[in-house]
N, C-alpha and C positions, 0 to 999 in steps of 0.2 A: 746390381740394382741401383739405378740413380736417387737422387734425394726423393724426388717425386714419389718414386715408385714405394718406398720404405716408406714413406706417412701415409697412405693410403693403405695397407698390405698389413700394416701389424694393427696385431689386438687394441680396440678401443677402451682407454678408460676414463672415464668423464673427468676432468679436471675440476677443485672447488674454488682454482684460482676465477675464474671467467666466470663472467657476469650472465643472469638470464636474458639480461638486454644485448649479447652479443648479436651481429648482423654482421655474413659476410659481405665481400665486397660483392657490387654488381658489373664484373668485369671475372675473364676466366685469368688463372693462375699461370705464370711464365713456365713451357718447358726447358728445361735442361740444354736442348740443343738450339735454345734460342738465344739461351745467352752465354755470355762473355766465358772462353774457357777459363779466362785467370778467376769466374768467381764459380766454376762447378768443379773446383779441383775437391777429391776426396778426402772425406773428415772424418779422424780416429773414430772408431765404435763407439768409445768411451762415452765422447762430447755429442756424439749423436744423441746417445741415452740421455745426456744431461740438459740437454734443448729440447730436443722434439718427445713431441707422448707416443706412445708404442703404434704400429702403424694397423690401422683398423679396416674393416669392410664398410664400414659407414661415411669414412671420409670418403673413400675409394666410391661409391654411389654418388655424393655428395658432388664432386668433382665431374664424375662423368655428364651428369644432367647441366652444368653449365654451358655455354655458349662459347664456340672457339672467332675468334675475334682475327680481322685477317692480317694481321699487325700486332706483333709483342709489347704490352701494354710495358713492361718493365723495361724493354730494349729503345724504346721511345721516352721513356722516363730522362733514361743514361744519354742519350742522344741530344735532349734538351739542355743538358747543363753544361755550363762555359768549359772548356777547355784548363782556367785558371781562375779560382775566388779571389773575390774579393776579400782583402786586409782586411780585420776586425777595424773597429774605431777605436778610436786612441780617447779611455776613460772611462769606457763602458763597461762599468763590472755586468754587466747580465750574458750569460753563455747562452740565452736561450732565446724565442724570439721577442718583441713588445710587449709587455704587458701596457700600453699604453692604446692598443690598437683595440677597435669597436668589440671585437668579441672577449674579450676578456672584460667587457662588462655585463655581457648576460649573467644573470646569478643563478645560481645554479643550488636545487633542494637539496644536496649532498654536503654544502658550505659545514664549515665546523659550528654550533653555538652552544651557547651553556643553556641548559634546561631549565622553562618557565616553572615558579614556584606557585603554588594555589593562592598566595596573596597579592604575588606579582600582576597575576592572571585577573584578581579582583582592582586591582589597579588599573588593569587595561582597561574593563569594561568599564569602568568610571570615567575614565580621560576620553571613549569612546564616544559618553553619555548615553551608553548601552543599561539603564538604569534598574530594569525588570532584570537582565539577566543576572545584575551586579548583585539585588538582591538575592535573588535564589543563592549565589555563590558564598554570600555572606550568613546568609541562615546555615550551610551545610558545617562553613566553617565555624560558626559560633554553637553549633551543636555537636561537634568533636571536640571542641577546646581550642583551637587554634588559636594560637594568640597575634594578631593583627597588628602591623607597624601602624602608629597614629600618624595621623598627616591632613593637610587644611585643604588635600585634593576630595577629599569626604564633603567638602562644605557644599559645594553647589548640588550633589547627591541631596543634601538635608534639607536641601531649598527646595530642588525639585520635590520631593515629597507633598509639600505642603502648597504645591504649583494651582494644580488643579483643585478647580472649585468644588467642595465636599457638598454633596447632596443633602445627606444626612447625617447624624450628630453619629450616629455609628461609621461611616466615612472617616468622617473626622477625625475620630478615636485611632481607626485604621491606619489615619496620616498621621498621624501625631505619632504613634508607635514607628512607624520608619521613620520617621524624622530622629527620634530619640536613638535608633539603632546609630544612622548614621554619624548624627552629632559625637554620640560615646566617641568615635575614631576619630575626633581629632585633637590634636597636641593638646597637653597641661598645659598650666601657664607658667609652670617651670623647663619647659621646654620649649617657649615659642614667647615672642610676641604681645604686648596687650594690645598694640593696635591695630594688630590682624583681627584678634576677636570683639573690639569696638564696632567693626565693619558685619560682623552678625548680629551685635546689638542691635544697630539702625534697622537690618534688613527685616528682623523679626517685631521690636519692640517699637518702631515707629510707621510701621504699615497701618495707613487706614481701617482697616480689619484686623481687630482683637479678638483671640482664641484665649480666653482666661485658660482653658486645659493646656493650652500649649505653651503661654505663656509660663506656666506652672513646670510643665518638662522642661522648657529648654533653663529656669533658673535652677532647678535642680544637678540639673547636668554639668553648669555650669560652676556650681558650688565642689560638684567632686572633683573637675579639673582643676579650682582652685582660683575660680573668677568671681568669688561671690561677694567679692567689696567691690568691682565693676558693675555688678548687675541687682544686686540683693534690694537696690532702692527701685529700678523701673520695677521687678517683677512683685514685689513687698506692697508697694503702693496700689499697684490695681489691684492685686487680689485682695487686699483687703476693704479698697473700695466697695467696688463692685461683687464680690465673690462670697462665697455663702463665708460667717465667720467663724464654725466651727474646724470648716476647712485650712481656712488662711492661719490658724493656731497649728493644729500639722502642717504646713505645710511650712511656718517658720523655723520649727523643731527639726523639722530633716535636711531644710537646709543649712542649719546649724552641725549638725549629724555628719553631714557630709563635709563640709570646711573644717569642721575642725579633724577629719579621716584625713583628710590632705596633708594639714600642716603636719601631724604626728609623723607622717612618711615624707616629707622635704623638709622641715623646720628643724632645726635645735629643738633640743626638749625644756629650756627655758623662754625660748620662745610662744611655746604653745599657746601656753595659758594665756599671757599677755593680747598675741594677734586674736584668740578666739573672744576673750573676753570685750575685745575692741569690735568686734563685728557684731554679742552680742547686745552690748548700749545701744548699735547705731541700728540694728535690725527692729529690735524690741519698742524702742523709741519713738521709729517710723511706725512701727506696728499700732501701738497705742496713738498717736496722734490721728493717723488715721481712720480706725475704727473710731475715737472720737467725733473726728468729723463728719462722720457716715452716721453718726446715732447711733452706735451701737457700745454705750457706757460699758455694759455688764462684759464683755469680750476682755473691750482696753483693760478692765480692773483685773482679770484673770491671769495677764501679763505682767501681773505685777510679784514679786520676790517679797516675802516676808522680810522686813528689816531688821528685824533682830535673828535670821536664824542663817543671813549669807552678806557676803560683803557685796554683792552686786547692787550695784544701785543704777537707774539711771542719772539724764543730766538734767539739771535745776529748768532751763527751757521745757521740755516735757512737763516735768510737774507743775510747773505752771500755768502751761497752757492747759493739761487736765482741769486743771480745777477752775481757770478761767471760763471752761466750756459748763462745767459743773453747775459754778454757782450763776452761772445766767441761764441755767433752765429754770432753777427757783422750784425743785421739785422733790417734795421733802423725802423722797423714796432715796434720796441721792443724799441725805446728809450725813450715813453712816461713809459713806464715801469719801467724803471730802474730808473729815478725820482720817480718814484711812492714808489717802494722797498725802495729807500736810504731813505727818506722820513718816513719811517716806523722804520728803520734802527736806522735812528735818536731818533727820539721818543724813542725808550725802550735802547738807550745806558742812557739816562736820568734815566734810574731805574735801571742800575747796581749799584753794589755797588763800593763803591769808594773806591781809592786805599790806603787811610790811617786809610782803616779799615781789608785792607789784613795782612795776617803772614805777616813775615821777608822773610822768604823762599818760598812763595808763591807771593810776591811782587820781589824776586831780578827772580824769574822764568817770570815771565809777561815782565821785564825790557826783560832779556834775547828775548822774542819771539819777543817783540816789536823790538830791532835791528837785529835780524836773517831775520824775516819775515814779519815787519810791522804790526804781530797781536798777540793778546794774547796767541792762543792757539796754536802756531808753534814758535817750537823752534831747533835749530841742536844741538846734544848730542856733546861732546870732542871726540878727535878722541880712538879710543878702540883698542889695539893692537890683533890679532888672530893668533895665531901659532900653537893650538891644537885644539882637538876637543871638550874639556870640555870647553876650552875658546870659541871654536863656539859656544856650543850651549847653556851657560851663552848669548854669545851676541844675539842669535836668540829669546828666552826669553826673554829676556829687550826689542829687538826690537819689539817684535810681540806684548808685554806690551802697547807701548808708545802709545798716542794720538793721536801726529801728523804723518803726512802720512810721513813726512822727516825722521823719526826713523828707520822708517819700515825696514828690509830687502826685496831683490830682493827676486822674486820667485826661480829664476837660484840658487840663492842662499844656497834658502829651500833645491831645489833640488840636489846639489851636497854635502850639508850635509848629506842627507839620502843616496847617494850611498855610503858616506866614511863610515857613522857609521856604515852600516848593511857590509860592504865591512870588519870592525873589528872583526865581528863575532856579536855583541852586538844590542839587540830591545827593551833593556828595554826604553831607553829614548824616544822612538818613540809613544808610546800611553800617556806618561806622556807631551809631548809638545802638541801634538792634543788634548789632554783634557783639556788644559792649553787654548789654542785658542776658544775650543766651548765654556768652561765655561767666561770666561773674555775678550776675543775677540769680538770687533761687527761687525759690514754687513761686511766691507771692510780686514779686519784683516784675516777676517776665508773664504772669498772669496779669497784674495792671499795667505792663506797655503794650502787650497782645491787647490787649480789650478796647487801647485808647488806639489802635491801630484799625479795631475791627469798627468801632465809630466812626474813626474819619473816613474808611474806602464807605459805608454805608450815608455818610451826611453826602458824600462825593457822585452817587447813584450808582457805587461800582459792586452789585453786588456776587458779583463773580468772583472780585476779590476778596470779598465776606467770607465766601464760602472754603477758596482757596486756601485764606493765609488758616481759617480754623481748622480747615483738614490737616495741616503742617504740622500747628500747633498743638490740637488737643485730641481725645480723645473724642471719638464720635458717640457722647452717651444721649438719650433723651430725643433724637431725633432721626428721622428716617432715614439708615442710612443710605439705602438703596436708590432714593432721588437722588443724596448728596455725591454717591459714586456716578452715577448717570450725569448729573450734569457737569462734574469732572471731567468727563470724558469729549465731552459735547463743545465745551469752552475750548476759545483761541484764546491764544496768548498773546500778549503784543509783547515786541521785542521789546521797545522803545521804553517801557514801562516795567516790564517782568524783573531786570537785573536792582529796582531800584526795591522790590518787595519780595527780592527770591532770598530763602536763608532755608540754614541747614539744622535745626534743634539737636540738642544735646537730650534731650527728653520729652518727652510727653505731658503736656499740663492734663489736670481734671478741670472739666470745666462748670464754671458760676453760672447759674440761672441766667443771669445778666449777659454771658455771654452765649448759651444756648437762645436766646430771647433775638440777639441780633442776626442768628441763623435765622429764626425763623420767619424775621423781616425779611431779610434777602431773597428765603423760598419762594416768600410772597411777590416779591416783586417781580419775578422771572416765572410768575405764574400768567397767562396772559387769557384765558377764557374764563367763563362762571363757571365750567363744569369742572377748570382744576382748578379753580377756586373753593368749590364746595371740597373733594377730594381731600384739599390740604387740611382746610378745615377740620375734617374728621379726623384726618391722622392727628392733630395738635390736641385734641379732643383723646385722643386714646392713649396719647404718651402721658398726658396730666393726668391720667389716672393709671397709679404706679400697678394700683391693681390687673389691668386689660394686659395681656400678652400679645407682641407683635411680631409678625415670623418674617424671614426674610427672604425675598425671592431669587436675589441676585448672590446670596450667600447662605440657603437653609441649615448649610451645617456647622454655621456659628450665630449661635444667639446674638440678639441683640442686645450690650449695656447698657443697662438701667441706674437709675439714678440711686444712692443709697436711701433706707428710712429717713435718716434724719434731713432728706430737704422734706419729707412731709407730701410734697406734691410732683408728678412727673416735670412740672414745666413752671414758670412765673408769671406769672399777673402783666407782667409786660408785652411778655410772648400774644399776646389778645391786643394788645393796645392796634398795630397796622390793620388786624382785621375788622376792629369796629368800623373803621371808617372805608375799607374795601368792600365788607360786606352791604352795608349800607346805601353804597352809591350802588353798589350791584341791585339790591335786594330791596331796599327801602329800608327808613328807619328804625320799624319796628323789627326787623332781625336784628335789628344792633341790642336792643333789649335782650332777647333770646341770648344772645352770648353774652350777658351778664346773670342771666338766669344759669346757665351752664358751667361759669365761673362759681359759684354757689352750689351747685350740685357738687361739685367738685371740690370744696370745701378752700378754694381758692380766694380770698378775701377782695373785690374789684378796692382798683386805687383810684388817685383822682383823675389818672389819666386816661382810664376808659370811661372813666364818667365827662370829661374833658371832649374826650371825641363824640359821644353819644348825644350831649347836650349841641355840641356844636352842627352833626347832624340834623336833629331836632329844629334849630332856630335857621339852617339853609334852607331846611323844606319849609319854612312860615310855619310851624307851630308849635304858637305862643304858649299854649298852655303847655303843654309838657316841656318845652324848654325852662318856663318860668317854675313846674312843677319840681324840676329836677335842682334846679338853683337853689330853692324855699327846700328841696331836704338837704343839701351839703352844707348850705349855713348853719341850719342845726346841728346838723352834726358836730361842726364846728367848737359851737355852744355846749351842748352835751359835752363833747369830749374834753372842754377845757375843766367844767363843770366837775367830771369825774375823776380827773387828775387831782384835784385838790381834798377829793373822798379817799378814806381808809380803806382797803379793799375788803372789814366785813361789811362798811355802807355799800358798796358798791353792790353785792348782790341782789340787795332789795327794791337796787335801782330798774327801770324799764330796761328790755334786753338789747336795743339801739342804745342804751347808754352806754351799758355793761360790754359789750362785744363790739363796740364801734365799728358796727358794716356800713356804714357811709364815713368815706376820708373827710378830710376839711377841703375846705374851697381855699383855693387861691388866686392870685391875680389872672395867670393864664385861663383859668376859667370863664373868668369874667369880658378877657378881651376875645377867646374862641366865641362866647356868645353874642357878643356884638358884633362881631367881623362876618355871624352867618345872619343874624337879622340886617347886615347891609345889603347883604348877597341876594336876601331872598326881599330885600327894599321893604320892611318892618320898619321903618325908624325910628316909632314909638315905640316900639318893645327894646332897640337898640337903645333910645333915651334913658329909660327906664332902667335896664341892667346895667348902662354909666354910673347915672344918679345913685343905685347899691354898690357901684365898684368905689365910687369916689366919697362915699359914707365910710366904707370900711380901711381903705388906704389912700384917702386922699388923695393932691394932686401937684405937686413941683412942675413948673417946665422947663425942661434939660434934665431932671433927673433920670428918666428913662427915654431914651430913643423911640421905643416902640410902642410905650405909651402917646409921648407927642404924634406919632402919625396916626393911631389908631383917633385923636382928638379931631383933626384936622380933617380926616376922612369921614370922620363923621358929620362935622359943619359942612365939610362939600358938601356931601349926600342929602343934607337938609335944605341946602339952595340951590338941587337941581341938576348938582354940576354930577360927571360920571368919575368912579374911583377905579383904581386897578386892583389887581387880586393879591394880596400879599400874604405871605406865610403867618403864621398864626409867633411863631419861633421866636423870641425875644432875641434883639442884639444887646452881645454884651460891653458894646465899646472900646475903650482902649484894651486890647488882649492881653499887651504886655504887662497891664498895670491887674489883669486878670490874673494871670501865673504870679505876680508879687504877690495876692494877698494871699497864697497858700506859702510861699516861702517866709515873709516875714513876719516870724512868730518870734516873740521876745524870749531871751532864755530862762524869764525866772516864771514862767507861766505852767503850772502842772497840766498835768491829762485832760480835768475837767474843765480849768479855762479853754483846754482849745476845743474842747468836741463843742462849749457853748458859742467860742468864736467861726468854729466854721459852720456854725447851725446858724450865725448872723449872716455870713455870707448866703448861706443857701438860702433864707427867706431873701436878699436881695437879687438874687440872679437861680427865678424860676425855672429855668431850663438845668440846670444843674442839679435840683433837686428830681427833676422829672427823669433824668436819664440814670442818677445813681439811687432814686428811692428814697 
């Protein structure tokens, strides 16, 4: 029997060597007498059995049904090959063929790999930003136990959460919950980086859109990983602005909870106490100043540690400014209080350090505060000569530098240095002083260079930059936010301009009346019909009353921030001041009345500067009587008011209620040249005569001492000979600028508090516009 015949002929037994994917060939099998005798020579039994499987009737079928081919596929094989190989290469370790040739790059699903693990796999779907499925995979795991490698590839996971705009506040809650899931998995910050996790500060705490709930998770979370001397002031501060107070009391508590869970598991155990106790001054601190500032007395004092029964104290700053806020409410429900503070007060001036253990120069500095200001940390600089502009802006630097609030320059100040220097041609020094302010400037420093920033793009007509640099800046509380993101969007930029006002904050200011006010000019100004004229109106209308709720349509599932109790009113008496006079030209003068009527409703007190546009109104349209009407009550007022300062306040009650509650301001000069400048307009010039003849009884007449007085003079002689005058802003000039900025720097050093609040109340009755833009 030849080989052939023996594999086909014996018993079949399936082999488990050979694969299900085996496939014969498509070609028939070489017989025996076709090839070469030297390779059909016969082979032991033995090696038979050891080669070939027992010979079957299956093969044997298998065979037959193939195709006999006219030509031995094997004999044709042997026939194709050289007579003599070719020599190996000389170097070549490989015996086999290329691994470098094209199919040995197909990959093939049988490759060897190591086995994905259930967090590996959560991994993938993340880097995927396969986000839905990553969750599911993470719920299954965190409902076994599994415990999760942390990692910062979780971060853009906690972002997208919180991507999509929440419908509703149950939304929200929803997002806020994956958010919090995925935040947990990433690094402590004894395992990573602080300035990886700075880069989620920004992303979360300085977005246009404030989520107090989220805001609330993500510094919570941050406390357990052991970030909460990074984050404990942005997340501290608004919530207890803005956020109910009972809440922002737990919610200091657990962040304290959780900081100090950290340290006990990374820290030394003499460490603890110290780093916790360091977090709780500076948290508690923050806590109470700001409730303070929000009105909310009864909170801040709950914050406060018995002094006789714990060594905690806060620091002499706090109690201070407590009791500063205290005794200028003048409210006697508050005077067990202020024993109480001083009282505390006391206590931790016992743990300063004592004075003969201060520098030389740090000791004759404290001497100095203590005779300028009766306290350490306020002291008046020498007076500083200003003549040029490097000298300005050496003194604006030093000033913006200093401590104490008494160093500081005016905002006015800011402000007419940035028109001189850009007015030279020159911008370099303008991102190098704002970056000067955001990096070493705190809350109050970089609130008055923002504010003298947000005046000059607004004196400039730029109010797109109004709107811009406040979104950067502050928080968007008291005004609608959903314009202010719409016209975000809507604004080009100019290159040419952009790099000289683009910066990056380190935080979040809360913003002043004063500066929600200049928002609200700019709305105006980029409002261009009556019917979104009226619109804005209403909305300004419904933020001043803290009481009306306002939902948001571009954001429903996060509320909008409101202003705390203690400003009293949604908005400021200034915030009205652009719309008497828009309303007016729209509407006629007597809506201008109506929105002082409304001011009043609102329990909002009008000042002299809606009465200033009102009247000026009044005398463009020609009439006399009510302009002369409105003149005759602010002079009284005037009278009254000086009348009743010099009354004890139990005379004052029995006084008339215009005395007692001064609802008409005093007049001032601007008053008086608004009313002549519109009886020229409206060609009065007996009624213009006549409000002279009362301007120049009550502050007579120099000429050269005011600028804008001598032309308002001269314009007014033209106009009585016939001749025509141009239209001029109503805005006093303040003359030499520079000698402007000197007189808030040169304050002599032996002058206390009270000389200067009464020397810069000389300057403000001299320079009307200043008193009109700071109140």
């Amino acid at each position: 029997m030849n080989r052939l015949e023996f594999l086909w002929t014996e018993p079949f037994t399936p082999s488990t060597d050979i694969s299900s994917g085996f496939r014969f060939p498509p070609f028939p099998l070489a017989t025996v007498e076709d090839v070469d005798p030297k390779l059909s020579a016969e082979v032991e039994t033995e090696t038979q059995t050891d080669i070939f499987e027992p010979p079957s009737p299956e093969y044997k079928h298998v065979y037959e049904r193939l195709s006999q081919p006219s030509a031995d596929i094997l004999t044709q094989v042997v026939r194709s090959l050289p007579d003599l190989l070719p020599e190996p290469e000389i170097g070549s370790t490989s015996i086999f063929e290329d691994k470098a040739h094209l199919d040995y790059a197909i990959e093939t699903s049988f490759s060897p790999t190591h086995p994905i693990t259930s967090t590996q796999s959560l991994e993938i779907l993340v880097a995927e930003r396969n986000y839905e499925q990553a969750l599911l995979v993470l719920d299954q795991l965190l409902e076994v136990g599994t415990e999760i490698p942390c990692s910062f590839a979780y971060e853009e996971a906690a972002m997208s959460a919180i991507k999509v705009q929440a419908r509703t506040q149950a939304e929200m809650e929803d997002q806020v919950q994956r958010f919090g899931k995925w935040l947990s998995l990433i690094p402590a910050a004894d395992q990573s980086r602080p300035r990886r996790f700075r880069r989620l500060i920004h992303r979360i705490l300085l977005s246009p859109v404030n989520s107090l709930r989220l805001i609330m998770e993500f510094g919570l979370i941050a406390a357990e990983k052991g970030f909460a001397t990074a984050t404990h002031y942005h997340a501290t501060s608004i919530v207890a602005r803005y956020g109910d107070p009972d809440v922002t009391i737990r919610f200091i508590d657990e962040i304290r909870r959780r900081h100090r869970t950290f340290l006990a598991r990374t820290s030394p155990d003499m460490n603890v106490e110290i780093l916790d106790r360091r977090l709780h001054v500076d948290i508690v601190g923050l806590a109470v100043r700001t409730l303070a500032r929000a009105g909310r007395f009864d909170h801040a004092l709950q914050l406060f540690p018995d002094p006789q029964e714990t060594t905690f104290h806060l620091t002499s700053y706090t109690y201070n400014f407590l009791l500063r806020k205290l005794r200028k409410l003048q409210d006697p429900r508050y005077l067990p209080h202020i024993k109480f503070v001083t009282e505390h007060k006391s206590e931790a001036r016992l743990r300063t350090p004592a004075l003969k253990n201060m520098d030389k120069s740090k000791l004759a500095l404290a001497i100095r505060c203590l005779a300028n200001a009766g306290q350490f940390d306020l002291a008046i600089d020498a007076p500083q000569r200003v003549e040029t502009l490097g000298a300005a802006l050496r003194a604006l630097k030093k000033g913006l530098s200093a401590i104490s609030p008494l160093h500081r320059p005016h905002p006015l100040s800011i402000v007419r240095f940035l028109e001189l220097y850009l007015g030279s041609g020159r911008t370099r020094a303008i991102p190098l002083l704002r970056n000067l302010v955001l990096r070493r400037g705190n809350h109050e420093v970089t609130q008055l260079y923002m504010l003298a920033e947000l005046i000059f793009h607004g004196r400039n007509r730029n109010p797109d930059l109004v709107i811009q640099t406040f979104v950067t800046h502050f928080y968007i509380v008291g005004l609608p936010r959903d314009d202010i993101l719409q016209l975000l969007e809507s604004m080009e930029c100019d290159p040419e301009t952009e790099w000289i006002w683009a910066a990056e904050p380190r935080v979040k200011l809360h913003p002043n009346h004063v500066h929600t006010a200049m928002v609200w000019r700019a709305l105006l100004e980029l409002t261009r019909d009556d019917r979104g004229l009226t619109s804005l109106y209403d909305k300004l209308l419904r933020f001043a009353d803290l009481g009306s709720e306002s939902s948001s349509t571009l954001h429903p599932g996060v509320p909008y921030l409101h202003p705390p109790p203690g400003f009293k009113t949604g908005v400021d008496a200034a915030a009205f001041t652009p719309f008497v006079r828009r309303i007016c030209r729209a509407f006629g003068p007597e809506r201008g009345m109506l929105i002082i009527k409304d001011m009043l409703n609102l329990k909002i007190k009008p000042t002299i500067h809606q009465l200033t546009e009102l009247a000026m109104e009044y005398s463009r349209s020609g009439d006399v009587a009510k302009t002369l009407g409105l003149l005759d009550q602010v002079e009284a007022a005037e009278a009254n008011a000086a009348a009743a300062e010099g009354v004890n306040p139990n005379v004052v009650e029995n006084e008339p209620r215009a005395i007692r509650d001064h609802l008409l301001p005093r007049v001032d000069r601007v008053f008086y040249v608004a009313v002549v400048r519109g009886f020229l307009q409206s060609n009065r010039l007996d009624a213009a005569r006549d409000v002279e003849r009362r301007m120049y009884k009550r502050y007579g007449y120099v000429a050269g001492e005011n600028h804008h007085v001598d032309v308002l003079y001269a314009d007014l002689q033209a106009a009585e000979s016939g001749q025509s005058i141009p239209l001029r802003p109503v805005r006093p000039l303040l003359g030499n600028p520079l000698l402007f900025l000197t007189r808030f720097q040169t304050v002599t050093s032996v002058v206390h508090k009270g000389s200067y609040k009464a020397l810069l109340e000389k300057v403000c009755i001299k320079l009307p516009l200043l008193r009109r833009l700071m109140g």
